[in-house]
C-alpha positions in Angstrom: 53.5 112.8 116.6 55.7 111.0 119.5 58.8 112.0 118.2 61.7 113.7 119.9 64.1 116.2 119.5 67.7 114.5 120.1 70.3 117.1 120.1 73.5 115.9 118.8 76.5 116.3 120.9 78.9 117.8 118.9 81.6 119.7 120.9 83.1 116.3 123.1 85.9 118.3 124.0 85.6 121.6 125.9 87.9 124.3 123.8 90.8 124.6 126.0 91.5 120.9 125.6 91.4 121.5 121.8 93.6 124.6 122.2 96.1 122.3 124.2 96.3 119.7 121.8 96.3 122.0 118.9 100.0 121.9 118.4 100.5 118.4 117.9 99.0 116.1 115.6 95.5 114.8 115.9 96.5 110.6 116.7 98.8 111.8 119.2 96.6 114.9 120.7 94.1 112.5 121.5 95.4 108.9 122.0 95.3 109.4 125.8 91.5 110.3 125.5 90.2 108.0 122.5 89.7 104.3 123.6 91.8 101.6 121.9 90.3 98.5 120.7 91.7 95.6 120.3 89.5 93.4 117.5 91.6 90.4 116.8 88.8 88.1 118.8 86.2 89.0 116.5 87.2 86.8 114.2 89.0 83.7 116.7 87.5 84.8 119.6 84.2 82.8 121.9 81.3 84.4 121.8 81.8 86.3 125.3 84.7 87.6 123.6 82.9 88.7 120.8 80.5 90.2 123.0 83.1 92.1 125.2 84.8 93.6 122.1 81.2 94.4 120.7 80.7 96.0 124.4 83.6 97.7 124.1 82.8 99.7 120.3 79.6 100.5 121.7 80.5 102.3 124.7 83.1 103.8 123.1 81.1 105.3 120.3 78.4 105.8 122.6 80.4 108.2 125.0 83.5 109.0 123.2 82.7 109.2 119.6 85.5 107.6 118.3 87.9 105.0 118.7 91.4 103.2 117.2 90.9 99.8 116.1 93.7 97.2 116.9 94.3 93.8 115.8 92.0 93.9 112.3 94.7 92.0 110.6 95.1 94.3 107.7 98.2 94.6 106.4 100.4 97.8 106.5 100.8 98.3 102.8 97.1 98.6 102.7 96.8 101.2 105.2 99.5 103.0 103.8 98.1 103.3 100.0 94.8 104.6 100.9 96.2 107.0 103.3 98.1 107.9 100.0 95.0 108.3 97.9 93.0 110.0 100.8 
């Protein structure tokens, strides 16, 4: 039928890094190994801005899985009431 069988990568982390980081808490077990990205030019930013920071999520999601999101503008009392009601 011309289709493939992707297999997902599930496990990015091999199970002693996991067992390392079990102790503290997930933000700060894997700050040093999720990518940071700053998205404040998304909105002021040129276009080769945009496309660097559009680079950047892609990658990122693309080999890491995950990444922190800087510079959205939205305001602390925001974030704080729906990690309330989460």
């Amino acid at each position: 039928s011309g289709r493939r069988r992707i297999r997902p990568r599930v496990f990015l982390f091999s199970s002693q890094t996991l067992r390392m980081c079990s102790d503290r808490a997930p933000a700060e077990a894997f700050k040093d190994r999720i990518p940071v990205i700053d998205v404040s030019g998304l909105q002021d930013g040129d276009e080769a801005q945009r496309r660097r920071i559009g680079q950047e999520m892609f990658s990122a999601a693309s080999h890491v899985g995950f990444f922190y999101v800087k510079g959205h503008g939205i305001n602390d009392s925001v974030l704080s009431r729906a990690r309330d009601v989460s």
